[in-house]
N, C-alpha and C positions, 0 to 999 in steps of 0.2 A: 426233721426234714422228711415230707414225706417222698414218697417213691417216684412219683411223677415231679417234683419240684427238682431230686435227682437226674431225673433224665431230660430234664428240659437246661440242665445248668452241663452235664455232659454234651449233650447235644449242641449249645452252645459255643461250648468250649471247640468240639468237634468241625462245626462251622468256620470259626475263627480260624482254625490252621489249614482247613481245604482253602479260605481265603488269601489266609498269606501264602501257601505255595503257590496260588493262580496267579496272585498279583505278583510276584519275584519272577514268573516265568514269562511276563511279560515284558521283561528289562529285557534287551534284544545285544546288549552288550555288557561287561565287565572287566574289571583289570585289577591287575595285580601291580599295582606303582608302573604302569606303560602305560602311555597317553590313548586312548580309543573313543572316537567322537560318531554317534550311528544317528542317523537319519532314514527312518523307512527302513528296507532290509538291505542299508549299504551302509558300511563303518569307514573311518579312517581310522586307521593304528598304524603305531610308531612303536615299536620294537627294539630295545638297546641292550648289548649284549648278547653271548651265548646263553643259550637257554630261558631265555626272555620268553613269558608266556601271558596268554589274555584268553577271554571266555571272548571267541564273539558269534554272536548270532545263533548262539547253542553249540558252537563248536571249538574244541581248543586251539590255539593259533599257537605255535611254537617257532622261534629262531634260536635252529641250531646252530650257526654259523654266516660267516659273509669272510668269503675269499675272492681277489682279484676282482671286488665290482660284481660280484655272485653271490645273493642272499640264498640259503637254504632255508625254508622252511617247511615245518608239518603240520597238519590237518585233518583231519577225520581221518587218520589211518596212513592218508599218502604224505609222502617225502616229495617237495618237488626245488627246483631252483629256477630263479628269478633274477635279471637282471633291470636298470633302470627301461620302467618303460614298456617290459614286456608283460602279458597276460600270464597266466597260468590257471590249470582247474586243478582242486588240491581237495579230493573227497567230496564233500555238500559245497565248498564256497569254491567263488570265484576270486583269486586276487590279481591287482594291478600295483605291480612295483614302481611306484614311483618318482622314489630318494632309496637311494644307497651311500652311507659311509663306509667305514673303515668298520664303524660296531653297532650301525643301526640303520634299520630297513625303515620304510613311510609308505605304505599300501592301500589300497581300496581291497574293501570286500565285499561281495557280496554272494546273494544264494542264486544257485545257479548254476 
């Protein structure tokens, strides 16, 4: 093999994974076994349990808890709480609590 047939098959190679990382960063949500359905730069996610977590919109979505009809959760860094119905801004996203149980939140998000 010669020198350039090398470097044209590295280069290649090198192509391929600047492409798959573009294309993966373009998936605008993720989940870890929690429901999250994204449209444009707004998701629904359903969060079940403590410590329930999801990738959305490039950001971690965490439920720490849900006391008394009060979901906590975290995001880019901030802790905030939510009840049915209320807004909140939590780091980059914006979320809209819109079901509260006993052990699971149902939100909008988006950026913003």
């Amino acid at each position: 093999m010669t020198s350039t047939t090398r470097f044209r098959k590295v280069r290649l190679a090198g192509g391929l994974v600047v492409a798959g990382v573009t294309l993966s960063s373009l998936g605008a949500c993720s989940l870890s076994s929690h429901d999250v359905s994204c449209s444009g730069t707004s998701c629904s996610v359903t969060l079940s349990g403590d410590g329930a977590k999801a990738e959305v919109l490039g950001n971690k979505l965490t439920l720490s808890g849900i006391k008394d009809g009060t979901a906590t959760l975290g995001a880019g860094g901030a802790s905030v709480s939510c009840t049915e119905g209320q807004s909140v801004a939590a780091g980059p996203l914006h979320l809209t609590c819109s079901t509260i149980t006993s052990d699971a939140v149902t939100l909008t998000a988006s950026l913003g």
